[in-house]
N, C-alpha and C positions, 0 to 999 in steps of 0.2 A: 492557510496554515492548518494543520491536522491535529485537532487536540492529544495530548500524551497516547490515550489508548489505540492512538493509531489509524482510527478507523470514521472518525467522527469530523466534521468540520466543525473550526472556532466558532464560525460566525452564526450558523442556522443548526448546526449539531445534527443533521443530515448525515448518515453512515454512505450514500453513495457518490461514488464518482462520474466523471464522464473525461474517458480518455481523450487522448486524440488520434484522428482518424489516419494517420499513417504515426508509427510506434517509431518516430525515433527519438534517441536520449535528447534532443530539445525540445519535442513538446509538450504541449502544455496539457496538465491535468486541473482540471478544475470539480468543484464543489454541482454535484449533479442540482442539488436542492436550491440554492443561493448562486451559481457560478461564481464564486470567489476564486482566484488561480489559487492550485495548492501545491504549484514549483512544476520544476519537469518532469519528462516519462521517465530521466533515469532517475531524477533525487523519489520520487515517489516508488519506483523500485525498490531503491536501497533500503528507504523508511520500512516497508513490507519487509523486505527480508530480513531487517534488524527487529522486524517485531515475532515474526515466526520464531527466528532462529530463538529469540528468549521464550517465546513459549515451549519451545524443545528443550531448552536446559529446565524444564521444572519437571519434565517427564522420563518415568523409566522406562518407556516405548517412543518409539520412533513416534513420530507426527505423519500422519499421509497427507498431502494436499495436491487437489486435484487443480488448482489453477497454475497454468503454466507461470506466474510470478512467485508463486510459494514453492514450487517444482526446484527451484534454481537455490533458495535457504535452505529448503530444505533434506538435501543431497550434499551439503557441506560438513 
């Protein structure tokens, strides 16, 4: 599980991930630091783009994000 800020794991508080190696919406994302799973490739999208997308409602400019997961909040 991904602590609130989005970006962190519960368990080691470790900000990276480690995908999995073919991206589709069931697999599995886990905790790069600790390998804890942190849900799948889609629910870990979603989380991202629910956390961009509020950092753009606090701004009077647009957001640029250059990774192709922020790409897709960020364009809504």
């Amino acid at each position: 599980m991904l602590r609130q800020d989005w970006f962190h794991c519960e368990d080691c508080g470790s900000p990276g991930v480690s995908v999995p190696s073919q991206l589709d919406d069931a697999g599995v994302v886990s905790c790069a630091g600790c390998g804890l799973s942190l849900g799948s490739w889609a629910d870990y999208r979603r989380r991202i783009s629910r956390a961009l997308l509020a950092e753009q409602a606090g701004k009077a400019r647009p957001v640029v994000v250059a990774d192709p997961i922020g790409s897709i909040a960020a364009a809504r």
